[in-house]
C-alpha positions as CSV (number, residue, x, y, z in Angstrom):
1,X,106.4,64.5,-134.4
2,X,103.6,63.5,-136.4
3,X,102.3,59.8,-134.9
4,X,101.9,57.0,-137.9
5,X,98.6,56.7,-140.0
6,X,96.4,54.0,-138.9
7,X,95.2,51.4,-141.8
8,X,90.8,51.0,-141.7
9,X,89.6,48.0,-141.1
10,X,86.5,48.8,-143.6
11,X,84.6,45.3,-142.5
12,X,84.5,46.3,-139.2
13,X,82.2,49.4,-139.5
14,X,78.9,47.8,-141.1
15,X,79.1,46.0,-138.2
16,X,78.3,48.4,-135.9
17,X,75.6,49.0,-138.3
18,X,73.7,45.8,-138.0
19,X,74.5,45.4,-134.0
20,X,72.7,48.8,-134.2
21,X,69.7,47.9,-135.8
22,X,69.5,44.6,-133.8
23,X,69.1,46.7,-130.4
24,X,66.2,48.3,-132.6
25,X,64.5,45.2,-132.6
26,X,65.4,44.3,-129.5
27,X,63.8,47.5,-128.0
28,X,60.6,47.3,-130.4
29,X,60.0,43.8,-129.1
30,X,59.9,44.2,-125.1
31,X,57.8,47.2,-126.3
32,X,55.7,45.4,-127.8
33,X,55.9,42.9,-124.8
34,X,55.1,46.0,-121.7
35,X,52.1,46.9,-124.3
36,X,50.4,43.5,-123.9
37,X,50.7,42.5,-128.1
38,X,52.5,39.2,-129.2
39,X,55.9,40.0,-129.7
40,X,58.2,39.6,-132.6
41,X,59.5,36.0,-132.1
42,X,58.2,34.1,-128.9
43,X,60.5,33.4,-127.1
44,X,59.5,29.8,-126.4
45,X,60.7,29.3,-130.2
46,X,63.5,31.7,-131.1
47,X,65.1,34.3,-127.9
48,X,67.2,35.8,-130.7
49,X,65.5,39.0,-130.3
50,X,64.6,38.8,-127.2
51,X,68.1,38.3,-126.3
52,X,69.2,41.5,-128.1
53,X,70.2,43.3,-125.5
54,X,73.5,41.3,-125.7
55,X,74.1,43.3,-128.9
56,X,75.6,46.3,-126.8
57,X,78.4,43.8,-125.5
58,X,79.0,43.0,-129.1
59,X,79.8,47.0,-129.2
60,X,82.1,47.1,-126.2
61,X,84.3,44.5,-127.4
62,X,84.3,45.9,-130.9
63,X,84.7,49.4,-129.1
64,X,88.1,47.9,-127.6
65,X,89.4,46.7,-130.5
66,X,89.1,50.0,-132.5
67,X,90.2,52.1,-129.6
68,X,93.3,49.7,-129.4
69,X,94.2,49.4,-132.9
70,X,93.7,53.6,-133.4
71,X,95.3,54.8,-130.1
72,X,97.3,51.9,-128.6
73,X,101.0,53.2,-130.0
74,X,99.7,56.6,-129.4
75,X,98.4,55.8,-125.6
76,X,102.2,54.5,-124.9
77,X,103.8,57.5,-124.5
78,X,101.8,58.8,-121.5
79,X,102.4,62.7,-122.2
80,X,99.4,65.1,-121.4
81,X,99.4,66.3,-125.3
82,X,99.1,63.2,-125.9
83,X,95.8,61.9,-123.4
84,X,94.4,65.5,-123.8
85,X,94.4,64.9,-127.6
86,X,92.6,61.4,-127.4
87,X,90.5,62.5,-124.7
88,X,88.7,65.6,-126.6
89,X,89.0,63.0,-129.7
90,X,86.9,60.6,-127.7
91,X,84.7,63.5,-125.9
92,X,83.8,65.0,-129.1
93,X,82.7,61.4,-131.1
94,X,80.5,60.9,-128.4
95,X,78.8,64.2,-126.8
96,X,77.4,66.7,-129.1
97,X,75.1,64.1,-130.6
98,X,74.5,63.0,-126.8
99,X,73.3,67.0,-126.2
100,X,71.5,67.3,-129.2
101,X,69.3,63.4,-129.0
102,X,69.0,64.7,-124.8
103,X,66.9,67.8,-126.1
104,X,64.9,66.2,-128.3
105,X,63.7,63.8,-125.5
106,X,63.8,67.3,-123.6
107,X,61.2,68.7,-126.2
108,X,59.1,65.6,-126.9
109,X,58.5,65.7,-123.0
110,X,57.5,69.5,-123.0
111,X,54.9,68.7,-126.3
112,X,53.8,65.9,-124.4
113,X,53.0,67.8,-121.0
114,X,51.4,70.4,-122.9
115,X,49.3,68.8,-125.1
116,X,48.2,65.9,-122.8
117,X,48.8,66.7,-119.4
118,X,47.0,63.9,-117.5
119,X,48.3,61.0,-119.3
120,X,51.7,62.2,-119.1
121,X,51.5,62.5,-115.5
122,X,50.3,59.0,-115.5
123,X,52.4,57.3,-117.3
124,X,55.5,59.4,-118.3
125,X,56.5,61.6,-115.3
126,X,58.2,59.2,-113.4
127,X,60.8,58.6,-116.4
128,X,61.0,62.2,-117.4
129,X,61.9,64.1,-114.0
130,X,64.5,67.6,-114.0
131,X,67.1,65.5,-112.0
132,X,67.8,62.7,-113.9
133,X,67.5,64.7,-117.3
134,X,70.8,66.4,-116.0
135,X,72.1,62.9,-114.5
136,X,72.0,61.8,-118.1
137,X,73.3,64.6,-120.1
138,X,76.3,64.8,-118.1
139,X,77.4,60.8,-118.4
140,X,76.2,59.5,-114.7
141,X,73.4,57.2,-115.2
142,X,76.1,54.5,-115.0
143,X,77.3,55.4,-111.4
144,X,74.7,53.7,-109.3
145,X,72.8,57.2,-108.5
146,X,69.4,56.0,-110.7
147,X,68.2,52.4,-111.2
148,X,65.6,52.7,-113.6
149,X,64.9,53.4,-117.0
150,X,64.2,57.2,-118.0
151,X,64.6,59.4,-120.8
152,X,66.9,58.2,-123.2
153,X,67.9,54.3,-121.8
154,X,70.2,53.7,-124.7
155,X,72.6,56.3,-123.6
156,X,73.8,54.6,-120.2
157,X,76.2,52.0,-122.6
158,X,77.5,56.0,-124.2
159,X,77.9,56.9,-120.6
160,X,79.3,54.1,-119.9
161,X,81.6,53.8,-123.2
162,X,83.2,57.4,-121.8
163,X,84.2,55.8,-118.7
164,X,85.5,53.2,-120.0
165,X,88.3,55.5,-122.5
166,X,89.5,57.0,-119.7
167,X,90.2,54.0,-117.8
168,X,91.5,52.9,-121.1
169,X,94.0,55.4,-120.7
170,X,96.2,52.8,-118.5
171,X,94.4,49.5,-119.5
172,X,95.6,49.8,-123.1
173,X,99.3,50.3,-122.6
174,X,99.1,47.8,-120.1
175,X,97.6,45.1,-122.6
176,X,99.4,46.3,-125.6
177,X,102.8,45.1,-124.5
178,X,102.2,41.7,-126.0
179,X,103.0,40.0,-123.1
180,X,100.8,36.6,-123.1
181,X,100.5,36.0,-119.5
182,X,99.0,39.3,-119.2
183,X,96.6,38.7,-122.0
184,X,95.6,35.8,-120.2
185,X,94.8,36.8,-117.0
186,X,93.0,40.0,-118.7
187,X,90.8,37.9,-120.7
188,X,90.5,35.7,-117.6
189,X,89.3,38.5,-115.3
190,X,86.8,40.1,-117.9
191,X,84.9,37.0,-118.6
192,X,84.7,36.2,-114.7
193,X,83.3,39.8,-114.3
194,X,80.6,38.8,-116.8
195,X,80.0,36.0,-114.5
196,X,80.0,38.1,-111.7
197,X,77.3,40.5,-113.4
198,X,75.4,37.1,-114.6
199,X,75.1,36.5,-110.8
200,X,73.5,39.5,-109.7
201,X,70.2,38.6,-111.5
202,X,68.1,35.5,-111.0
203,X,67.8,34.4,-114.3
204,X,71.8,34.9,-115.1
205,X,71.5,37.6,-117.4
206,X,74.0,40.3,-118.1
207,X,71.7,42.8,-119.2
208,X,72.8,45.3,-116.0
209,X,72.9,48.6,-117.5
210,X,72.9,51.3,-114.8
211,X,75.1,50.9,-111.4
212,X,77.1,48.2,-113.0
213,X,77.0,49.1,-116.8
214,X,80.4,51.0,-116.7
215,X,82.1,47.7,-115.3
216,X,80.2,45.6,-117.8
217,X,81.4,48.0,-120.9
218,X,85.4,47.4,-119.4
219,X,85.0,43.9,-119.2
220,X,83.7,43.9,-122.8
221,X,86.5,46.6,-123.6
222,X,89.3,44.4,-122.1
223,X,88.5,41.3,-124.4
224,X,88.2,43.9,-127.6
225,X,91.5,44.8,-126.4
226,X,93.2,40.9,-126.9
227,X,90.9,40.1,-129.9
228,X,93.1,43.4,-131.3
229,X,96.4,41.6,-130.2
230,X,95.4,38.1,-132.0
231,X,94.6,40.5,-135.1
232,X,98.0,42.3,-134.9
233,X,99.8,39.1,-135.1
234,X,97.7,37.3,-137.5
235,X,98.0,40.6,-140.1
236,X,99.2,39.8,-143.0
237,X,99.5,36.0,-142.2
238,X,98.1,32.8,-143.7
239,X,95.7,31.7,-140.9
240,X,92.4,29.7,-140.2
241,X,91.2,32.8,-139.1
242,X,90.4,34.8,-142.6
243,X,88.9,31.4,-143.8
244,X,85.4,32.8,-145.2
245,X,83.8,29.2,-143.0
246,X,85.4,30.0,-139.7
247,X,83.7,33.5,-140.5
248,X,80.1,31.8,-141.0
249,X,81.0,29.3,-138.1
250,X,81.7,32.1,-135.6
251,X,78.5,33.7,-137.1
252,X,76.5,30.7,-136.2
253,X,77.7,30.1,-133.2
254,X,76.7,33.5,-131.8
255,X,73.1,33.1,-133.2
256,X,72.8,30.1,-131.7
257,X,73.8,31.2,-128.0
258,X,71.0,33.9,-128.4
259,X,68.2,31.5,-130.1
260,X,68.8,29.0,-127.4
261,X,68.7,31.0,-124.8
262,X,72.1,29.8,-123.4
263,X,74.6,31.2,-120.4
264,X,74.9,34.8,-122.0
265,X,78.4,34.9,-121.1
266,X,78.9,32.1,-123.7
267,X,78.0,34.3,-126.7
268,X,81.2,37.0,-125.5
269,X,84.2,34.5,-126.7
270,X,82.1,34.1,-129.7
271,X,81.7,37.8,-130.0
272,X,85.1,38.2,-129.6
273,X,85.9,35.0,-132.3
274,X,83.7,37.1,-135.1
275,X,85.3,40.5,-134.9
276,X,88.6,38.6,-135.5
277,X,87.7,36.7,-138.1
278,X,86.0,40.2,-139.6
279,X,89.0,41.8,-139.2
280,X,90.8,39.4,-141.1
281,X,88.5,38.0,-143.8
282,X,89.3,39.0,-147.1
283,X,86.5,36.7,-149.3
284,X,82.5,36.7,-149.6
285,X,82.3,37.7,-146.4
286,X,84.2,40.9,-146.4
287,X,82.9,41.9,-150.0
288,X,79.5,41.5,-148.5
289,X,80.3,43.9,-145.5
290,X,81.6,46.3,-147.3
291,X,78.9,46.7,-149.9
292,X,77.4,50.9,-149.8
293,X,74.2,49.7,-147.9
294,X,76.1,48.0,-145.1
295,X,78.9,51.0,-145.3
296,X,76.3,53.5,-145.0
297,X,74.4,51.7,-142.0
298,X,77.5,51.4,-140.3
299,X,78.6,55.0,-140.5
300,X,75.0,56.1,-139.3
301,X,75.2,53.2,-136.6
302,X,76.1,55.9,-133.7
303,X,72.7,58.0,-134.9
304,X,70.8,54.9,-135.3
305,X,71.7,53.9,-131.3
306,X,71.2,57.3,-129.8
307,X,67.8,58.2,-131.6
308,X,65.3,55.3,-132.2
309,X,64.3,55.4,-128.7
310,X,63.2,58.8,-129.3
311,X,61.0,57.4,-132.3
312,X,59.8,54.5,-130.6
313,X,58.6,56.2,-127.7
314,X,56.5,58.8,-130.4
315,X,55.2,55.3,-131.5
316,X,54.0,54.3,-127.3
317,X,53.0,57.9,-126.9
318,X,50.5,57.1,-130.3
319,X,49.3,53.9,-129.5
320,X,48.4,54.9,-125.6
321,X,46.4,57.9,-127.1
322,X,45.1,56.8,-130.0
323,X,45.6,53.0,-131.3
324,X,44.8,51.1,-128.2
325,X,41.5,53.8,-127.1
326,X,39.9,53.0,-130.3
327,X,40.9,49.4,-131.1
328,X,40.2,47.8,-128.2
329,X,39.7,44.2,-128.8
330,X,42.5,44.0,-131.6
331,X,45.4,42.2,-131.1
332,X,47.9,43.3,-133.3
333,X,48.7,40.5,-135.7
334,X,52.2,40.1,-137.7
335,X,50.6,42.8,-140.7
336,X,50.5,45.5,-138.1
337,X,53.7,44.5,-136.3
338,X,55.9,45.0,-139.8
339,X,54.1,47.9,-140.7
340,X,54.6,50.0,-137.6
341,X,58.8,48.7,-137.5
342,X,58.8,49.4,-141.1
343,X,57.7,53.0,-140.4
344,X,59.9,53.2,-137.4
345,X,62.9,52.1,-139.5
346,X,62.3,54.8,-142.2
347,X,62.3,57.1,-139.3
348,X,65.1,56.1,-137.7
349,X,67.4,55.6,-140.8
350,X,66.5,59.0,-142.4
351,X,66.7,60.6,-139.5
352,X,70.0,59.3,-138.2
353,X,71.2,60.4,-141.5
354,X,70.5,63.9,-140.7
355,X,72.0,63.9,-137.3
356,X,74.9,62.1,-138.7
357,X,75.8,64.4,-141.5
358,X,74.7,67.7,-139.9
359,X,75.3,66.9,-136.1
360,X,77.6,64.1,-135.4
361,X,79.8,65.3,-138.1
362,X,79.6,68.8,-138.6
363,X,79.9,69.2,-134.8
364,X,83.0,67.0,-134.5
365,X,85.0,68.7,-137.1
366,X,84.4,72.2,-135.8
367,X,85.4,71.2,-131.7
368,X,88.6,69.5,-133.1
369,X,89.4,72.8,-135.5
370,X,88.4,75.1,-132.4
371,X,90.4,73.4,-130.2
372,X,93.6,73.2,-132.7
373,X,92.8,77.0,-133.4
């Protein structure tokens, strides 16, 4: 028996997109930061990129939603068809881009080692060792075995996304049953386990991404999973909550918890808040999400994550060998700052679309024919 078509929620994808490119800037600024230049935005003004890290929440919640609103009937009827089917669904979005990113990071290390033995040594061996290469490829940088950042850092919240679907497997039947004390206590739980996270680090950040970054991504997950139940009722309804200003309020809102520099746990009912009113919004707003540029961005958005780490290390590697040795005294000033993320985002994008189209895609469709086969 055939399980029923699910309808797109087009406005949603473009925003993986942006969140996408966000972490981008995030990642080029506290590299920008660790090479002693001025940064993007100082902080003492704006912390809205410095507080981009928060981003990656913004994907676990929106992660929950989707995974709800695609599997939840399906996840009800708890055959093994049916969690083997969503399981190699889930395992095959995710991994053979994972593989393929992992051995470019495996090849840029070789080059490096080769070429220029005694500063990689120096200043790259400690991130690039045999043992947590493997620790990465197979999904485990989230279990509390490594505590630093190596090779590809981005890929813990993938690791920790995979985790997460599994546990899903009992979390979303459980929160799908639309039963409001439930929903309550759920969303209750998850925001005191950001507060728990908050509390492990002295300056009440949530920005754990290694022994507790699986726990962090559920959390996130299990409020992505109620946003989804507010935007199951509200379907197809008159409410506040398609309202084009309540779209650019919720907007605002989570701009302003990053600029400020407030709690970070504030931004995530604001998170939350904004993917509902995406969802729902059928004005300005959602005609300007689902322009092609946004569309496109979006669909690339899992390429975009998983490789510009790869590229902006290339960029370290340059300006440790070459930049910094022969400038000196410069300070890079706001000319050079936009024209290396200019050439960094040219890389990225056109790259991402190549190991989107002939990767991601290519890669997914022929493990979910092999396996139907």
């Amino acid at each position: 028996m055939k399980s029923k078509s699910v309808n797109y929620i087009s406005s949603l994808t473009p925003l993986r997109g942006l969140a996408a490119l966000l972490v981008v800037l995030f990642h080029y600024d506290i590299w920008l930061m660790l090479r002693g230049f001025p940064r993007l935005i100082n902080p003492n003004y704006s912390s809205i990129i410095s507080n981009g890290y928060l981003w990656v929440d913004f994907f676990f919640i929106l992660s929950g939603f989707v995974i709800c609103h695609v599997y939840g009937q399906r996840l009800e009827n708890q055959t093994k068809t049916v969690i083997k089917k969503y399981l190699w669904a889930r395992f095959t979005r995710l991994y053979p881009l994972h593989v393929f990113v992992m051995l470019l990071f495996l090849l840029q290390t070789i080059v490096l080692f080769w070429l220029y033995p005694v500063y990689a040594i120096e200043k790259w061996q400690w991130a690039r060792t045999v043992s947590d290469f493997f620790i990465h490829l197979f999904f485990l940088q989230t279990s509390g075995i490594i505590n630093s950042p190596v090779w590809n850092v981005g890929s813990w919240s993938i690791a920790a996304e995979w985790w997460t679907y599994i546990f899903a497997i009992g979390l979303i039947p459980l929160l799908n049953k639309g039963k409001n004390l439930i929903h309550i206590l759920a969303l209750i739980l998850a925001l005191l386990g950001f507060i728990f996270i908050a509390n492990q680090n002295p300056n009440l950040s949530i920005d754990e991404f290694y022994g507790l970054g699986t726990l962090r991504c559920i959390f996130g997950f299990t409020i992505g999973i109620n946003v989804y139940q507010a935007y199951s009722i509200l379907f197809n309804k008159v409410s506040i909550w398609s309202k084009d200003w309540l779209f650019y309020a919720m907007l605002l809102c989570s701009l302003s918890v990053l600029h400020f520099d407030f709690y970070d746990v504030i931004v995530i009912p604001f998170f939350g808040a904004f993917i509902l009113c995406a969802s729902l919004n059928k004005g300005l707003p959602s005609k300007i999400l689902n322009s092609k540029p946004l569309l496109f961005l979006g669909n690339i958005s899992y390429s975009v994550y998983l490789i510009h780490l790869f590229w902006i290390y290339l960029w370290l590697m340059w300006l440790d060998l070459y930049f910094i040795p022969s400038n000196p005294n410069i300070v890079p000033g706001i000319p050079y700052k936009i024209l290396w993320l200019s050439i960094l985002l040219v890389l990225i994008i056109s790259s991402s679309y190549l190991t989107y189209t002939y990767v991601e895609v290519s890669a997914q469709k022929k493990l979910r024919h092999w396996r139907k086969s």
